[in-house]
N, C-alpha and C positions, 0 to 999 in steps of 0.2 A: 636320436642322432648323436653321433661323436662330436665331442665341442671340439673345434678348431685349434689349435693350440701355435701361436707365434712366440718366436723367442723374443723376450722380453730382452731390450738394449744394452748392450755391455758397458760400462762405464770403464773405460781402459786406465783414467790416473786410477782408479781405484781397484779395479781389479788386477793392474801390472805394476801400479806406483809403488803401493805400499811394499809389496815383496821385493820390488829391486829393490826399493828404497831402505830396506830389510837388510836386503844383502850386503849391498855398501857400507850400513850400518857396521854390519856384522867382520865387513872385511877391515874396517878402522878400529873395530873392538881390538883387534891384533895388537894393535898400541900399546893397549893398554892391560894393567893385570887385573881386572874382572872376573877371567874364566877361575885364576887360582883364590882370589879373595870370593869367591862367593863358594868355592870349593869348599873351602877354611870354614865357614859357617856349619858345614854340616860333618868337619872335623873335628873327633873329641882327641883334644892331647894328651889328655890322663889314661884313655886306653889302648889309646896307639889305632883305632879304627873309625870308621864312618858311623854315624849315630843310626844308620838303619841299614847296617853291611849285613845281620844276621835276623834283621825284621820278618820275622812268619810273615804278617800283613803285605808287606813290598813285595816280596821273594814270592810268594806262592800266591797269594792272589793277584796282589796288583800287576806281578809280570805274566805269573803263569797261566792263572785262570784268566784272567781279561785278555791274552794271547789268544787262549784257546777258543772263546768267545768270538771275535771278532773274527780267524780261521772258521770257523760255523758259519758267521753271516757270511761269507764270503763264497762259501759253497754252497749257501742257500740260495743268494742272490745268481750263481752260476749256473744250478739248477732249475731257477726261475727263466733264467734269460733261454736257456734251452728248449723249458717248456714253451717261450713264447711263439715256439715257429707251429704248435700246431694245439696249443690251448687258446681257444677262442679268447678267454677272457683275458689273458697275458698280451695280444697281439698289437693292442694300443700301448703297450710298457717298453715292448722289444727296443725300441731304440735306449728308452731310460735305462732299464736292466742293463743292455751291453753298455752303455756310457758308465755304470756304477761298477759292472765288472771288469774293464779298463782303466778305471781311475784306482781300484784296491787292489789289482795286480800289479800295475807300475809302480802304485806308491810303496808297497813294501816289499818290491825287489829290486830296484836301484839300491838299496840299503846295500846290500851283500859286498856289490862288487867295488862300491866308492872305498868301505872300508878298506876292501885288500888292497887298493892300490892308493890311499891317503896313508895307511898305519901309524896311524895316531892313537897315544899312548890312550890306556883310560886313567882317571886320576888313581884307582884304588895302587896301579902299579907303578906308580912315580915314589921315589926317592924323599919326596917331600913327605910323603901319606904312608911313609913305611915298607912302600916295595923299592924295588931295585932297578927301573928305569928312570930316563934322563929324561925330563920334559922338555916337550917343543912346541912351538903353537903351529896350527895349520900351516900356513905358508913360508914354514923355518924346516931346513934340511932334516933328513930325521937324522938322529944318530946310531952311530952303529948298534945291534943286537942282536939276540938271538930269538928273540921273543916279540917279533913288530905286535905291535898293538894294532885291534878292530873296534877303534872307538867313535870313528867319526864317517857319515853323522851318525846321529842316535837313532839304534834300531828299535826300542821300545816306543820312544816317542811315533814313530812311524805306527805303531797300533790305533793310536787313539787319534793322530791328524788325517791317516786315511780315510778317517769318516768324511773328510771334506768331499769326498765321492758322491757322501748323499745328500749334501747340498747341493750341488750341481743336477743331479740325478732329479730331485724335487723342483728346483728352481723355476723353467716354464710352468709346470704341473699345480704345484703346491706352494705357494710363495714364503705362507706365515711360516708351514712344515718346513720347509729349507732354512727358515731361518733359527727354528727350533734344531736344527739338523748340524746345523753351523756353530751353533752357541754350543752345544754337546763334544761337536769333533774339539774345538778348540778347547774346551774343559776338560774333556778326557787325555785330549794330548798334554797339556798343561801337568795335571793330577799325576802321569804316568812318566815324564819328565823330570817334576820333581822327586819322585819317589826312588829312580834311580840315578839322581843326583846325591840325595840322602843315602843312597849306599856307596857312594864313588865309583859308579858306574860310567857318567859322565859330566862334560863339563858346560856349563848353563850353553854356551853357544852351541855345541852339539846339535842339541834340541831345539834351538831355535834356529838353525839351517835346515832340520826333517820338518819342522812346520809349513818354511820357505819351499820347500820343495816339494812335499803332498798338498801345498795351494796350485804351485803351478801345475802342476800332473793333472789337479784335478778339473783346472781350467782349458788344459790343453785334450782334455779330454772332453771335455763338454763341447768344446769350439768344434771338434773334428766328428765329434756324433751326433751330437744335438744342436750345434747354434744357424749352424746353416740351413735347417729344411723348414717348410713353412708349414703343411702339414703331416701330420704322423700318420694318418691312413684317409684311404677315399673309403666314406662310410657307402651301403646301398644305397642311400636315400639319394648321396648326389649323383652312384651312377644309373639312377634312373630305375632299378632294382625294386617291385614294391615287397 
C-alpha cells in the first residue's frame, strides 16, 4: 500500500521572515559601501584585474561545466515528470517531479529579464576596476551609456540556489534528504557566487538577492503543487481493488 503523505506545516516567520527579512537587509545595504569594499578584496591593484578574471577553474568549470550540469538535471527531471503520466512507478512523484520542474524553470529565468530592465553595471566594467562605466547602486538612476550593464541579480548564482527546488521537491517525502538537499543548494549557490565575485562578475548583493529569490520561487512553488493536497494518489487497496 502507498503511505499517505501530509504536508508537514509551514512555519511562515521562517519560511517568509528570514528572506524578507533578507530583503530589507539588503535594501539598507544600499547605504552603505559594502558591495564596492568587498569587491576591492578580490581586486589586485598591481594588475589592474580581479584575482580570478582569467581563472580555468571559475571560467570553465565552476561557471561552465556546473551550468551545464545542472541544465541536464533539469531536463532529466522534465523527462521524468513526463514519464510520470504513464510509468507506473513515477505516478506517486508526478506532483514532486512537476513542483521541482516549476521551481528550476522560474528560478533561472526571471534572471534574464530583471537584468534588462535593472542594467546594473558589473563591477569588472566600472571605472573603479579599470573599465569605463560609472557606478550606481540598485536603487540610484543609471547613468547615461552605451553599454547598460546585465548584472543584477546574479545569473550564476541562480545555478546553484535553484536547487532549493529539491528541497522542497523532498520535503513531505524525504525530510533528512531535503535537508541534505538544502545544505548543497545553499553551498553550491554560495561556491558559485563567490567564484564570480573573484572574477568581477558581481557584486556580494547580487547574489544574495538570486538566493532571496530562488527561496521564494521555490516555496511558492511548493505551496501551489504540493502544500495544499492531502494525499498524492488513491492506492487499489482503499479503492476496494484486490
Amino acid at each position: 500500500m502507498q503511505q499517505r503523505i501530509r504536508p508537514r506545516p509551514i512555519n511562515y516567520w521562517l519560511y517568509l521572515g528570514i528572506p524578507l527579512a533578507t530583503a530589507v537587509a539588503l535594501i539598507l545595504l544600499e547605504l552603505t559601501s559594502v558591495d564596492m569594499d568587498v569587491a576591492n578584496l578580490f581586486f589586485d591593484q598591481t594588475t589592474g584585474a580581479f584575482i580570478g578574471r582569467h581563472s580555468y577553474l571559475l571560467e570553465n568549470i565552476l561557471h561552465d561545466r556546473v551550468k551545464q550540469g545542472v541544465i541536464l538535471m533539469g531536463l532529466v527531471a522534465l523527462v521524468a515528470f513526463a514519464a510520470s503520466f504513464f510509468w507506473q512507478r513515477l505516478f506517486g512523484w508526478r506532483r514532486e517531479l512537476g513542483c521541482l520542474v516549476l521551481a528550476l524553470g522560474l528560478s533561472t529565468a526571471f534572471v534574464t529579464p530583471l537584468k534588462k530592465v535593472t542594467q546594473v553595471q558589473c563591477p569588472w566594467s566600472l571605472s573603479q576596476f579599470g573599465g569605463k562605466e560609472t557606478y550606481s547602486k540598485l536603487l540610484e538612476p543609471r547613468p547615461a551609456t552605451d553599454k547598460p550593464g546585465l548584472c543584477w541579480p546574479g545569473g550564476h548564482a541562480a545555478t546553484g540556489f535553484c536547487l532549493f527546488g529539491l528541497f522542497f521537491m523532498l520535503r513531505d517525502r524525504r525530510p533528512r534528504l531535503a535537508r541534505v538537499a538544502f545544505a548543497v543548494a545553499l553551498v553550491a549557490g554560495s561556491v558559485l557566487s563567490v567564484g564570480r565575485m573573484m572574477q568581477g562578475a558581481h557584486f556580494l548583493s547580487h547574489n544574495i538577492w538570486t538566493a532571496v529569490f530562488c527561496w521564494l520561487i521555490g516555496l511558492g512553488s511548493y505551496y501551489l503543487v504540493l502544500y495544499r493536497r492531502r494525499v498524492p494518489e488513491v492506492t487499489a487497496a482503499e479503492r476496494g481493488i484486490a
